[in-house]
Biopython code that builds the backbone (N, CA, C, O; Angstrom):
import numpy as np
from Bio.PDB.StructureBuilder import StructureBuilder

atoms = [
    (1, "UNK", "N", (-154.146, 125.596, -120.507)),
    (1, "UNK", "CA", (-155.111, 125.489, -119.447)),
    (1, "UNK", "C", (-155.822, 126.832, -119.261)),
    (1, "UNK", "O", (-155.235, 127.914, -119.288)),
    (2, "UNK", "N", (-156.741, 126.720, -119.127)),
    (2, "UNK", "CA", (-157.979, 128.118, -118.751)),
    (2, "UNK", "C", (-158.217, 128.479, -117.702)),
    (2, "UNK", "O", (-158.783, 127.442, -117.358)),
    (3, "UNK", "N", (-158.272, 129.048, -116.910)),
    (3, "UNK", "CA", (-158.573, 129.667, -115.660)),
    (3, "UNK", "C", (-159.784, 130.685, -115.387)),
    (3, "UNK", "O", (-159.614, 131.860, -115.712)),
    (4, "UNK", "N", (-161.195, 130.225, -114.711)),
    (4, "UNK", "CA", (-162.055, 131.236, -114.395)),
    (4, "UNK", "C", (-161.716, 132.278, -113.664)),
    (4, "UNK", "O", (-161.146, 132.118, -112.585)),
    (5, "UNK", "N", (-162.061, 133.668, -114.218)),
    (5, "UNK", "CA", (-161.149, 135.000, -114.128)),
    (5, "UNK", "C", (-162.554, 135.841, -113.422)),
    (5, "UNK", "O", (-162.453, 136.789, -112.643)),
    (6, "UNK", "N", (-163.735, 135.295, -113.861)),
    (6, "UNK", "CA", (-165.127, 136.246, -113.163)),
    (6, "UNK", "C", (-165.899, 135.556, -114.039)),
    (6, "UNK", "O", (-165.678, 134.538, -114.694)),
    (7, "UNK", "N", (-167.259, 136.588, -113.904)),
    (7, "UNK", "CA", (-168.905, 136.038, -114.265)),
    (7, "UNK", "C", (-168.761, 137.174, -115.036)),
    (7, "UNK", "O", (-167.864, 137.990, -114.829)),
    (8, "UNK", "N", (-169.754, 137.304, -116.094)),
    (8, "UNK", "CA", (-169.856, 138.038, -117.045)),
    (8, "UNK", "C", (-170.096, 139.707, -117.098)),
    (8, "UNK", "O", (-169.601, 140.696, -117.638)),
    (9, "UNK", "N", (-171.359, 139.299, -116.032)),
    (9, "UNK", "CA", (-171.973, 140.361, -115.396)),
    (9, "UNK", "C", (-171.064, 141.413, -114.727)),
    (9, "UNK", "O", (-171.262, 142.628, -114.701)),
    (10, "UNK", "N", (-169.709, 140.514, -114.020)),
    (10, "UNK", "CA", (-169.159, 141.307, -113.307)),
    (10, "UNK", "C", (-168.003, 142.180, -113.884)),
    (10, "UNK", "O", (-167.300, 142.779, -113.071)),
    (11, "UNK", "N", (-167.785, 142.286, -115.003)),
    (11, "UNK", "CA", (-166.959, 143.030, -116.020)),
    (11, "UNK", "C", (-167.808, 144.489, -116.861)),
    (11, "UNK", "O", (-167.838, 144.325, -118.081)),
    (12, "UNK", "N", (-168.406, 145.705, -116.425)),
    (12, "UNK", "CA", (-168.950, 146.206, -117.214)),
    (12, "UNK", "C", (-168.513, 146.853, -118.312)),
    (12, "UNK", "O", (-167.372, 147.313, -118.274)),
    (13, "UNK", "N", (-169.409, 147.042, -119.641)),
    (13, "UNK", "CA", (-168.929, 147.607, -120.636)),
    (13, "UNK", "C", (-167.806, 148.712, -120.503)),
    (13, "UNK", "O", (-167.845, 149.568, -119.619)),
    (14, "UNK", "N", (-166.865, 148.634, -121.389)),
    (14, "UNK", "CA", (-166.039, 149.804, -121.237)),
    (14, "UNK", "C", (-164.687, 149.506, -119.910)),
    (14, "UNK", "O", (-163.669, 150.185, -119.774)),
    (15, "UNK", "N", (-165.047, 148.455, -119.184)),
    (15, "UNK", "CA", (-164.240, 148.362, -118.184)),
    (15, "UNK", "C", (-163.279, 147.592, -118.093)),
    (15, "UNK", "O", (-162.884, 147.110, -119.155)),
    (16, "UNK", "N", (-162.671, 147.261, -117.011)),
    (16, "UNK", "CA", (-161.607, 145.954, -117.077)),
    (16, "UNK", "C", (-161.683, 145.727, -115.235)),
    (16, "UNK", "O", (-162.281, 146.215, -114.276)),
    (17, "UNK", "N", (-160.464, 144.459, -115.575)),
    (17, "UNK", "CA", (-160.145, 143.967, -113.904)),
    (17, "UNK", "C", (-158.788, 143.292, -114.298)),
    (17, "UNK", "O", (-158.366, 143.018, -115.421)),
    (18, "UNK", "N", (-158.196, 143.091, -113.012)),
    (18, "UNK", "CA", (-156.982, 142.626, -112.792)),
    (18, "UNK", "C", (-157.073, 141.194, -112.518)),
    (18, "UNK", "O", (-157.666, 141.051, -111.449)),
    (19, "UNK", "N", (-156.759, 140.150, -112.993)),
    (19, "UNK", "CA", (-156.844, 138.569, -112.236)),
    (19, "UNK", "C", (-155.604, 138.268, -112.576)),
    (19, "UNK", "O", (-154.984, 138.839, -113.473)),
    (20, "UNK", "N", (-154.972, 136.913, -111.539)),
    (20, "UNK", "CA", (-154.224, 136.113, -111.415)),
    (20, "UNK", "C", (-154.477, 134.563, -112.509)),
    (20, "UNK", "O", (-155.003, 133.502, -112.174)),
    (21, "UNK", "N", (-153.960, 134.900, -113.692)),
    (21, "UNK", "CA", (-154.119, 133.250, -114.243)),
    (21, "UNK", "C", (-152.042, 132.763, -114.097)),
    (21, "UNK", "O", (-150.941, 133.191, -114.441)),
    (22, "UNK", "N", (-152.677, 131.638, -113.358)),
    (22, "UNK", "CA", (-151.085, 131.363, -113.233)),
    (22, "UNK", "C", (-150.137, 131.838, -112.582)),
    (22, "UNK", "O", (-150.194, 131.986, -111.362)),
    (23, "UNK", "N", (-149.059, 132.166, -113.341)),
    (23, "UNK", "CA", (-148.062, 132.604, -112.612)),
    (23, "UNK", "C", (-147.900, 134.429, -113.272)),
    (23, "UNK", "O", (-146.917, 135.131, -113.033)),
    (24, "UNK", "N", (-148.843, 134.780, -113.921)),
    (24, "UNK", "CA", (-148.833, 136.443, -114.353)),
    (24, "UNK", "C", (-150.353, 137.092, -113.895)),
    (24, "UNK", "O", (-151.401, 136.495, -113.652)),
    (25, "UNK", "N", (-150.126, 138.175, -113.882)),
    (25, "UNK", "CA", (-151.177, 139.243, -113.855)),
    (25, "UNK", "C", (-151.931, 139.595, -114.803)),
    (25, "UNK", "O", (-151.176, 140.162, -115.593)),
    (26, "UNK", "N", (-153.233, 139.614, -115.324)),
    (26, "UNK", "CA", (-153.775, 139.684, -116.429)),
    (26, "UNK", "C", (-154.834, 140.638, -116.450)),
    (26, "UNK", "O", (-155.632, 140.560, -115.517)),
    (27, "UNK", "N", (-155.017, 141.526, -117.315)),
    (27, "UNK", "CA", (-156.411, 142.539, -117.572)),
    (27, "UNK", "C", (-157.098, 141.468, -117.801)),
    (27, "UNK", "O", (-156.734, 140.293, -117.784)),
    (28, "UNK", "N", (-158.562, 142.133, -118.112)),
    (28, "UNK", "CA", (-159.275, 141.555, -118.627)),
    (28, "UNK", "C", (-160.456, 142.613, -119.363)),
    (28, "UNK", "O", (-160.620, 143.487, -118.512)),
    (29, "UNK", "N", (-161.254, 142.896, -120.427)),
    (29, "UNK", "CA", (-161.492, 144.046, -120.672)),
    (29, "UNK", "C", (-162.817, 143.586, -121.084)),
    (29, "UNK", "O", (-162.952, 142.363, -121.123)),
    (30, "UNK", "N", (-163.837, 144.320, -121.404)),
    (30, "UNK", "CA", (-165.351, 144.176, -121.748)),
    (30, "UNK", "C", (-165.448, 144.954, -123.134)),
    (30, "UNK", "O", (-165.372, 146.162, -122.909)),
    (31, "UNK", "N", (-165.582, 144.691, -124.410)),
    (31, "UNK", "CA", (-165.665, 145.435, -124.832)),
    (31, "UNK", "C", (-167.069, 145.491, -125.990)),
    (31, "UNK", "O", (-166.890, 145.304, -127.193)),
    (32, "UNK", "N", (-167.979, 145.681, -125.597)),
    (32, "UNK", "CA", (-169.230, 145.568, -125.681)),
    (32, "UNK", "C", (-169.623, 144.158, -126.022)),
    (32, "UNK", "O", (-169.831, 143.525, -127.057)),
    (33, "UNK", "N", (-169.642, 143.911, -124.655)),
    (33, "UNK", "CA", (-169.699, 141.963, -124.360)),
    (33, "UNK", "C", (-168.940, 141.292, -124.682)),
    (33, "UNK", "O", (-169.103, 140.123, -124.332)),
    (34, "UNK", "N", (-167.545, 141.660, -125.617)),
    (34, "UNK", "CA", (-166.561, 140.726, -125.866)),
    (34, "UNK", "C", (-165.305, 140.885, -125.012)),
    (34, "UNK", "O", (-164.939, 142.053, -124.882)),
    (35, "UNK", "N", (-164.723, 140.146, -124.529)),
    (35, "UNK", "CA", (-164.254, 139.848, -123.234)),
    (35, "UNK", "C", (-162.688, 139.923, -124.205)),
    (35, "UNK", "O", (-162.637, 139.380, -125.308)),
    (36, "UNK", "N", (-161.510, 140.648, -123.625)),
    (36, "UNK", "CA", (-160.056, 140.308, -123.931)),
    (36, "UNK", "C", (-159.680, 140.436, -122.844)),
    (36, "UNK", "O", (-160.307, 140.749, -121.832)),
    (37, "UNK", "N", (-158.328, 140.133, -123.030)),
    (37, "UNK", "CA", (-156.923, 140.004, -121.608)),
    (37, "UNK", "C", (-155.932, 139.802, -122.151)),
    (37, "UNK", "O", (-155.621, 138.817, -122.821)),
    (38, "UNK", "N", (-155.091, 141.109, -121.809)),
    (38, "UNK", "CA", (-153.760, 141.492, -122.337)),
    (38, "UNK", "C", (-152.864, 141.218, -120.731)),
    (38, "UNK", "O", (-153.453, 140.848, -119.715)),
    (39, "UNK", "N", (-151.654, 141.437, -120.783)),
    (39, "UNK", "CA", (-150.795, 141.583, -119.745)),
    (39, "UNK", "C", (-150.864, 142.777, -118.810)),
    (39, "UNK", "O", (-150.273, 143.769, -119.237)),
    (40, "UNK", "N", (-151.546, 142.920, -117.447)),
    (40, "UNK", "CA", (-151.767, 143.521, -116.554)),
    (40, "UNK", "C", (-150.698, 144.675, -116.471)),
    (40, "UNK", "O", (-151.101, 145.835, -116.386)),
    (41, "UNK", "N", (-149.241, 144.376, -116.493)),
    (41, "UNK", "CA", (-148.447, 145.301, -116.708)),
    (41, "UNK", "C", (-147.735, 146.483, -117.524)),
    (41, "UNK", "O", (-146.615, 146.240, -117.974)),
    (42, "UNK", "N", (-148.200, 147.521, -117.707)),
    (42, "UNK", "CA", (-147.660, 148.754, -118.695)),
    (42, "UNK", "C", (-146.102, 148.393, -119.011)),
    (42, "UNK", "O", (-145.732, 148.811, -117.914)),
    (43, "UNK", "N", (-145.615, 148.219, -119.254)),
    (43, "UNK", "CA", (-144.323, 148.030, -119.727)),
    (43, "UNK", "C", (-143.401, 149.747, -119.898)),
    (43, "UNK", "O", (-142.299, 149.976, -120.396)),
    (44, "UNK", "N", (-144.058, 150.368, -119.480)),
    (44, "UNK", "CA", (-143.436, 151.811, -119.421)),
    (44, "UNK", "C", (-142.679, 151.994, -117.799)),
    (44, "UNK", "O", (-141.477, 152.171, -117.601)),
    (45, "UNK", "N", (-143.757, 151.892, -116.755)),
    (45, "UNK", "CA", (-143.385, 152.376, -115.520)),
    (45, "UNK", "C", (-144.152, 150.977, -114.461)),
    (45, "UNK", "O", (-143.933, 150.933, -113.251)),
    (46, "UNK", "N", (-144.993, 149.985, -115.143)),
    (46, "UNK", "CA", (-144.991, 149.020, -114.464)),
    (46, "UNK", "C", (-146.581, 148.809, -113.636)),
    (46, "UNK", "O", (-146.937, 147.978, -112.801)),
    (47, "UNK", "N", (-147.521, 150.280, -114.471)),
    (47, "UNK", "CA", (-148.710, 150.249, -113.574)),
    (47, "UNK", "C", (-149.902, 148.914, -114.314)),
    (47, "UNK", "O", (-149.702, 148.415, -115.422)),
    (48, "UNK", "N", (-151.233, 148.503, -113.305)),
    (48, "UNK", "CA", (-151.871, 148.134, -113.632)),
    (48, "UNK", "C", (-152.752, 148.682, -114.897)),
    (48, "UNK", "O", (-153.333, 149.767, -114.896)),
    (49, "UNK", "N", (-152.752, 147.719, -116.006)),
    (49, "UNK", "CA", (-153.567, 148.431, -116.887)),
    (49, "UNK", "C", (-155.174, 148.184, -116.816)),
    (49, "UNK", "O", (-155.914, 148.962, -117.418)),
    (50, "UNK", "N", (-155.669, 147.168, -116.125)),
    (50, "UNK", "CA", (-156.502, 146.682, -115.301)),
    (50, "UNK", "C", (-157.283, 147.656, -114.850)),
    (50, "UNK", "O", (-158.513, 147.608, -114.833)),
    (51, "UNK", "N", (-156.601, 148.567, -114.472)),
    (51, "UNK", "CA", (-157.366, 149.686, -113.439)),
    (51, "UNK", "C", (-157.374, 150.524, -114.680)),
    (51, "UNK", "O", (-157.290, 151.663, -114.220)),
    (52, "UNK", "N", (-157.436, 150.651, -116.250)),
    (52, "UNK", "CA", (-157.421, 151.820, -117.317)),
    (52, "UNK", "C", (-158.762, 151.548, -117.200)),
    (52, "UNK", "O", (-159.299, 150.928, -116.282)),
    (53, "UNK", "N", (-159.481, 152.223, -118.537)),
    (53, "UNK", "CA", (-160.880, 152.336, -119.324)),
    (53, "UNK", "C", (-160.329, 152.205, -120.273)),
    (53, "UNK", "O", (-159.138, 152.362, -120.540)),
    (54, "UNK", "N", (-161.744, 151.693, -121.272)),
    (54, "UNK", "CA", (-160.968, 151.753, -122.562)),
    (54, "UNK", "C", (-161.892, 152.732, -123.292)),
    (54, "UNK", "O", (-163.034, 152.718, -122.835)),
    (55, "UNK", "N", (-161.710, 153.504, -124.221)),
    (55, "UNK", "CA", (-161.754, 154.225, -124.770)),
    (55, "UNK", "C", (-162.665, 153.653, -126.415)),
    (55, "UNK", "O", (-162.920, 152.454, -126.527)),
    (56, "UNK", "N", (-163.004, 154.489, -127.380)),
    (56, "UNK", "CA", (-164.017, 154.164, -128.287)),
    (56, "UNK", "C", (-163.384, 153.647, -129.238)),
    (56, "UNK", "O", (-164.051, 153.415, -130.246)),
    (57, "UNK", "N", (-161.611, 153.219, -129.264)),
    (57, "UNK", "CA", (-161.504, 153.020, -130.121)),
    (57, "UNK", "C", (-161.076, 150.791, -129.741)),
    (57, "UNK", "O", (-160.649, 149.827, -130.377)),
    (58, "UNK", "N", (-161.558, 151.096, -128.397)),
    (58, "UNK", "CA", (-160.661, 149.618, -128.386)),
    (58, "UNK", "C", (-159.502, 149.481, -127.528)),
    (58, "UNK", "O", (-158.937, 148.409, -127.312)),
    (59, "UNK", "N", (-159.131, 150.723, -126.996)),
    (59, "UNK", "CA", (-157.820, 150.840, -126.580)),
    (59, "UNK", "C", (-157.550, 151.193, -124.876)),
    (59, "UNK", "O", (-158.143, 152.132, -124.346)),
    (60, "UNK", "N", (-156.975, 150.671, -124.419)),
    (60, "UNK", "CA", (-157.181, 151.033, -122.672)),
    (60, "UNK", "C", (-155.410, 152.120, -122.579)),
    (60, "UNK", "O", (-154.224, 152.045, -122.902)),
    (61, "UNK", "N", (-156.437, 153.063, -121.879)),
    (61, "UNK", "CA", (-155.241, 153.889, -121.283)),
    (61, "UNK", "C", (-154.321, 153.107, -119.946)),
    (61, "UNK", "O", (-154.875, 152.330, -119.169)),
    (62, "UNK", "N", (-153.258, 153.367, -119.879)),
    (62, "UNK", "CA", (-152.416, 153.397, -118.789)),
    (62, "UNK", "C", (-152.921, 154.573, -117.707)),
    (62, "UNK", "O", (-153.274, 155.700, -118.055)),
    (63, "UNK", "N", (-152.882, 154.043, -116.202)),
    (63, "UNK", "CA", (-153.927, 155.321, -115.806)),
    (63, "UNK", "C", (-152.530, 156.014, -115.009)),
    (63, "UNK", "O", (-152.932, 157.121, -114.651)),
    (64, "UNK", "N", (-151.027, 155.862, -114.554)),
    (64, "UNK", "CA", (-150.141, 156.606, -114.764)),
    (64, "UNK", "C", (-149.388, 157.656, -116.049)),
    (64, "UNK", "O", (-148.898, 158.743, -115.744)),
    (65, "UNK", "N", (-149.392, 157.244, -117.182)),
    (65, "UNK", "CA", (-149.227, 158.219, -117.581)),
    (65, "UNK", "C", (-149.301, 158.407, -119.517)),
    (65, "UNK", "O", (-148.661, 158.969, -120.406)),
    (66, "UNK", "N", (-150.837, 157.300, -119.328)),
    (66, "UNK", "CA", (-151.705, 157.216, -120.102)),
    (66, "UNK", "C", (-150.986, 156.609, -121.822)),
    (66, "UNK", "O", (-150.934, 157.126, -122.937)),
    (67, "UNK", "N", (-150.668, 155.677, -121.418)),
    (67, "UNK", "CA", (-149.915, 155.438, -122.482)),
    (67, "UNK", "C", (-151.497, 154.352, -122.964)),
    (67, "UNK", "O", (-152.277, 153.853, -122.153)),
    (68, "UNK", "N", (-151.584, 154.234, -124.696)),
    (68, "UNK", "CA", (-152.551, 153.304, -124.896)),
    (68, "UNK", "C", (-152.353, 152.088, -125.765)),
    (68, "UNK", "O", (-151.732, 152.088, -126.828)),
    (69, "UNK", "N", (-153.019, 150.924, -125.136)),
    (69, "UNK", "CA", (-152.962, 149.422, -126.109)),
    (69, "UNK", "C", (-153.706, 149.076, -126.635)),
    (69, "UNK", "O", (-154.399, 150.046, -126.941)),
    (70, "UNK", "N", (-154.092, 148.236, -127.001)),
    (70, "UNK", "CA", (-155.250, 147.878, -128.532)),
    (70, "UNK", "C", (-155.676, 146.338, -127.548)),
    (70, "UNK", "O", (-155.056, 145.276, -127.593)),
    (71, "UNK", "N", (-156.583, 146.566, -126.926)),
    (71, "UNK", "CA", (-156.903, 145.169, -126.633)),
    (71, "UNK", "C", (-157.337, 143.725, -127.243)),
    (71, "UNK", "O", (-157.522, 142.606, -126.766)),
    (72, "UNK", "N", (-157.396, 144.218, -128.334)),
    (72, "UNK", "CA", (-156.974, 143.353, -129.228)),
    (72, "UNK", "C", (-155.873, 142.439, -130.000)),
    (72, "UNK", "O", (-155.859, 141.359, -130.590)),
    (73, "UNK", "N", (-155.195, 143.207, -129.753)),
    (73, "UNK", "CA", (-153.468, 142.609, -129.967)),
    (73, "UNK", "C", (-152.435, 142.874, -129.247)),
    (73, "UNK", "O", (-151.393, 142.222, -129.306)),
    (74, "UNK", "N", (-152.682, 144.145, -128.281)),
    (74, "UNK", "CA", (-151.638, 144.516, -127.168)),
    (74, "UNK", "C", (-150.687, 145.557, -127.812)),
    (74, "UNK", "O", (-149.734, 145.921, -127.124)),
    (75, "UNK", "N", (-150.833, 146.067, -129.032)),
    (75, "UNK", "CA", (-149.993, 146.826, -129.273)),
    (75, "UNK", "C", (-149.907, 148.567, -129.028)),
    (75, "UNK", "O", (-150.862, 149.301, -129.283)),
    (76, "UNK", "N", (-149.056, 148.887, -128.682)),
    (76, "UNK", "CA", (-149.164, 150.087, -128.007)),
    (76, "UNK", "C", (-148.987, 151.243, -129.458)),
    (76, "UNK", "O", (-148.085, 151.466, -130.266)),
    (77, "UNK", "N", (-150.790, 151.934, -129.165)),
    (77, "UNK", "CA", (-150.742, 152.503, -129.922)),
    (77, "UNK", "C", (-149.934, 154.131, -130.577)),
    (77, "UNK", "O", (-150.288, 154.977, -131.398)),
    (78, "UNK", "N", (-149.162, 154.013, -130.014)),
    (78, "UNK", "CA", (-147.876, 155.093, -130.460)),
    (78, "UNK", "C", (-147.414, 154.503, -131.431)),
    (78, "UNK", "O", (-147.327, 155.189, -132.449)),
    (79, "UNK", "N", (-146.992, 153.197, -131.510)),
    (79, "UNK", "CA", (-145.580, 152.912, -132.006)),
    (79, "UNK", "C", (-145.967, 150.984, -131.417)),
    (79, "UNK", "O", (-145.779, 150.352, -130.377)),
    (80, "UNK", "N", (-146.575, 150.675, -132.794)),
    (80, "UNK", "CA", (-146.855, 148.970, -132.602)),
    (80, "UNK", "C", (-145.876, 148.540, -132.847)),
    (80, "UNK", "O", (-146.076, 147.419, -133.314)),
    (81, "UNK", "N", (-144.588, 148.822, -132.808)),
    (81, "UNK", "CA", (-143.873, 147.575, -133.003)),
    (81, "UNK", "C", (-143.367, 147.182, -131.122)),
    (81, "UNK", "O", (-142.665, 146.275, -130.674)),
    (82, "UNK", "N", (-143.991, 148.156, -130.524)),
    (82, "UNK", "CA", (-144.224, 147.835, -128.980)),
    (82, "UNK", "C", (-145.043, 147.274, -128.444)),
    (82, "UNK", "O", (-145.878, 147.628, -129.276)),
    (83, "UNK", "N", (-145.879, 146.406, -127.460)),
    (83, "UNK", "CA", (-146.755, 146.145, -127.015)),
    (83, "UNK", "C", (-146.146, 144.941, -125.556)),
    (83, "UNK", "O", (-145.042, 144.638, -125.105)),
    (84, "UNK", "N", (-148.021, 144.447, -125.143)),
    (84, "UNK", "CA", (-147.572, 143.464, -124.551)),
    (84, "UNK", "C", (-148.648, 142.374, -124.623)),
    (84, "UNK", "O", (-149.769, 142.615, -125.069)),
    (85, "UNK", "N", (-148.368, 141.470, -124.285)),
    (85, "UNK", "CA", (-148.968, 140.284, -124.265)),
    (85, "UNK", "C", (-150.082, 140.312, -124.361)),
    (85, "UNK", "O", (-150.656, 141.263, -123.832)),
    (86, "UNK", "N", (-150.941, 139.215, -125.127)),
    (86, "UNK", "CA", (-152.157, 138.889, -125.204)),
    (86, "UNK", "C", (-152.808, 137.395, -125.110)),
    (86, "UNK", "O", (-152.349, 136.483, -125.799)),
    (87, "UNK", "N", (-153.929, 137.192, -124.197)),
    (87, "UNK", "CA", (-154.166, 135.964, -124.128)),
    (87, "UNK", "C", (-155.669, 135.591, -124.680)),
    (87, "UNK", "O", (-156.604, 136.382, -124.808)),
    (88, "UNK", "N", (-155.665, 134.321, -124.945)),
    (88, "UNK", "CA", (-156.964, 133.963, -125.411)),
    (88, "UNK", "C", (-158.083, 133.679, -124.474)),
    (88, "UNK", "O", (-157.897, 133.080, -123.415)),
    (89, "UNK", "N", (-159.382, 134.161, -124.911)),
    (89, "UNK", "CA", (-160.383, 134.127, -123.725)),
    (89, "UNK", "C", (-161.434, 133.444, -124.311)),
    (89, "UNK", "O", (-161.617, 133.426, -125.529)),
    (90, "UNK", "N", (-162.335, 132.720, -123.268)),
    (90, "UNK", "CA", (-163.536, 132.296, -123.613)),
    (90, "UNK", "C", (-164.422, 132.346, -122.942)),
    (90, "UNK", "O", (-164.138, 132.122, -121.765)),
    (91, "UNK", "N", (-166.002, 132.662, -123.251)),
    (91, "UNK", "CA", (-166.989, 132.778, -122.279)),
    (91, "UNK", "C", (-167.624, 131.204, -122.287)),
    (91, "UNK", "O", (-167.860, 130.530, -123.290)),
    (92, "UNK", "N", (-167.829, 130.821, -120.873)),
    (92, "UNK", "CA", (-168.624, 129.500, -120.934)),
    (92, "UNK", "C", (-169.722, 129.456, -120.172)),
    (92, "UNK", "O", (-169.549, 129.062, -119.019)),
    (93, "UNK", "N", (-170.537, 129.678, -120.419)),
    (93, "UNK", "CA", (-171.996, 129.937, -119.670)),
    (93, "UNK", "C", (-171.926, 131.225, -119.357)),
    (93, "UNK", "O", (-171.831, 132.026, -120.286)),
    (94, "UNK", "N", (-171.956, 131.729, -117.926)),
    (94, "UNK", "CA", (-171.449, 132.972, -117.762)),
    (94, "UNK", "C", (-170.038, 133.288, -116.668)),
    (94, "UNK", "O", (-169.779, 134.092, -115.772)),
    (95, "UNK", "N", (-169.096, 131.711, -117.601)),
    (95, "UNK", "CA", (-167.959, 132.228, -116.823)),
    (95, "UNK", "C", (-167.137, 132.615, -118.072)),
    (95, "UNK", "O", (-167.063, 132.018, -119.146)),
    (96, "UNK", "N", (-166.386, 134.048, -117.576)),
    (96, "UNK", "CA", (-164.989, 133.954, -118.527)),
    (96, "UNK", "C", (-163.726, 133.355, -117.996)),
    (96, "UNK", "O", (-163.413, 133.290, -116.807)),
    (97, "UNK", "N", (-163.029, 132.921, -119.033)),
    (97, "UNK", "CA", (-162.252, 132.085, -118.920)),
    (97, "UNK", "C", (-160.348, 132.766, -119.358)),
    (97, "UNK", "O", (-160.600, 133.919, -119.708)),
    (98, "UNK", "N", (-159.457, 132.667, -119.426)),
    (98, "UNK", "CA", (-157.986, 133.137, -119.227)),
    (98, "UNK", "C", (-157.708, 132.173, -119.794)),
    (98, "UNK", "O", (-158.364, 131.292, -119.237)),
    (99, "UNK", "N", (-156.811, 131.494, -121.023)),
    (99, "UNK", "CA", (-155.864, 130.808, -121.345)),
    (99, "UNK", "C", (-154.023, 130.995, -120.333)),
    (99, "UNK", "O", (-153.255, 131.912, -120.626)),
    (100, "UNK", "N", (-153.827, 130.395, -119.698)),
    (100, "UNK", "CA", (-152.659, 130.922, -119.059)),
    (100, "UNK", "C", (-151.571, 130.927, -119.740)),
    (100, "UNK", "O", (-150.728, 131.533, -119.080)),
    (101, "UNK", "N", (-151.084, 130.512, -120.865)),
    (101, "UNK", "CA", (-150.288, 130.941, -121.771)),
    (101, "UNK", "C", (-150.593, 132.232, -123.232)),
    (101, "UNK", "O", (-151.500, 132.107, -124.055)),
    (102, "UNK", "N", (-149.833, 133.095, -123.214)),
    (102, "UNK", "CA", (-150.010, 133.916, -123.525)),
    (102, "UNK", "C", (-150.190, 133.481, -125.322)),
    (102, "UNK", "O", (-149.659, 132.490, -125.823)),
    (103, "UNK", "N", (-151.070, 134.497, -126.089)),
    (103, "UNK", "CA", (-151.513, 134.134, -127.682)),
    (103, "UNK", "C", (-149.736, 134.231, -128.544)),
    (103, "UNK", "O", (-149.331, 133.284, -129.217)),
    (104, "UNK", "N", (-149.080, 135.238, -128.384)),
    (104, "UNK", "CA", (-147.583, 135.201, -129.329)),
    (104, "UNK", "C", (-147.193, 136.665, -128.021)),
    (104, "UNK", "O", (-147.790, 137.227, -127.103)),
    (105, "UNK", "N", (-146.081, 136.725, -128.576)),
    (105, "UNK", "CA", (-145.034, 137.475, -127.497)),
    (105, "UNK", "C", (-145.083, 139.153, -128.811)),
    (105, "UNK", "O", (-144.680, 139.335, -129.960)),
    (106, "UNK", "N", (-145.608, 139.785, -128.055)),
    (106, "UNK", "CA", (-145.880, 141.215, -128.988)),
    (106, "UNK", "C", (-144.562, 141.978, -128.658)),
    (106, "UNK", "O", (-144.353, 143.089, -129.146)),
]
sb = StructureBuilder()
sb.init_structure("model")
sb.init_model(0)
sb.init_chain("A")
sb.init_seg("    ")
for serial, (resi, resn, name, xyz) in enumerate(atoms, 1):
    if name == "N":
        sb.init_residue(resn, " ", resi, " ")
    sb.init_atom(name, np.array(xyz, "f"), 0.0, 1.0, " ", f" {name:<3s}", serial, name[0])
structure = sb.get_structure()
């Protein structure tokens, strides 16, 4: 099931947001108009990653103590055999959309 997460507009390049699909917390990231959503939670100390930037390579910092993921697959770029969750997104007109089950368990 999919869940409208925002309007298109309201995600700017480079940025992210925090939404509720379901029963988890989810980023959601812009990354020059292409829309991802990884798991809201850093898995280090527990902060929103929601509230990071992402950076030129794709990757959103942790804004406690900057740890970085690949919004693309969730893997934390130190050391990928770490990461966290990633979900599938879709734009439909100008809504984006949240799959509430997560793409594979990273």
């Amino acid at each position: 099931m999919f869940h409208t997460v925002a309007k298109t507009h309201e995600i700017a390049t480079g940025q992210g947001g925090t939404f509720q699909v379901g029963d988890r917390m989810v980023a959601v990231f812009n990354r020059d108009g292409e829309f991802f959503a990884i798991d809201d939670h850093c898995p280090h100390q527990g902060a929103s990653l929601g509230a990071g930037y992402l950076d030129e390579d794709g990757a959103v910092a942790c804004p406690w103590h900057a740890w970085r993921f690949c919004v693309t697959d969730g893997k934390w770029c130190d050391n990928p055999r770490l990461g966290v969750d990633t979900f599938e997104v879709r734009v439909v007109g100008d809504e984006i959309q949240v799959k509430e089950a997560p793409k594979h368990e990273a």
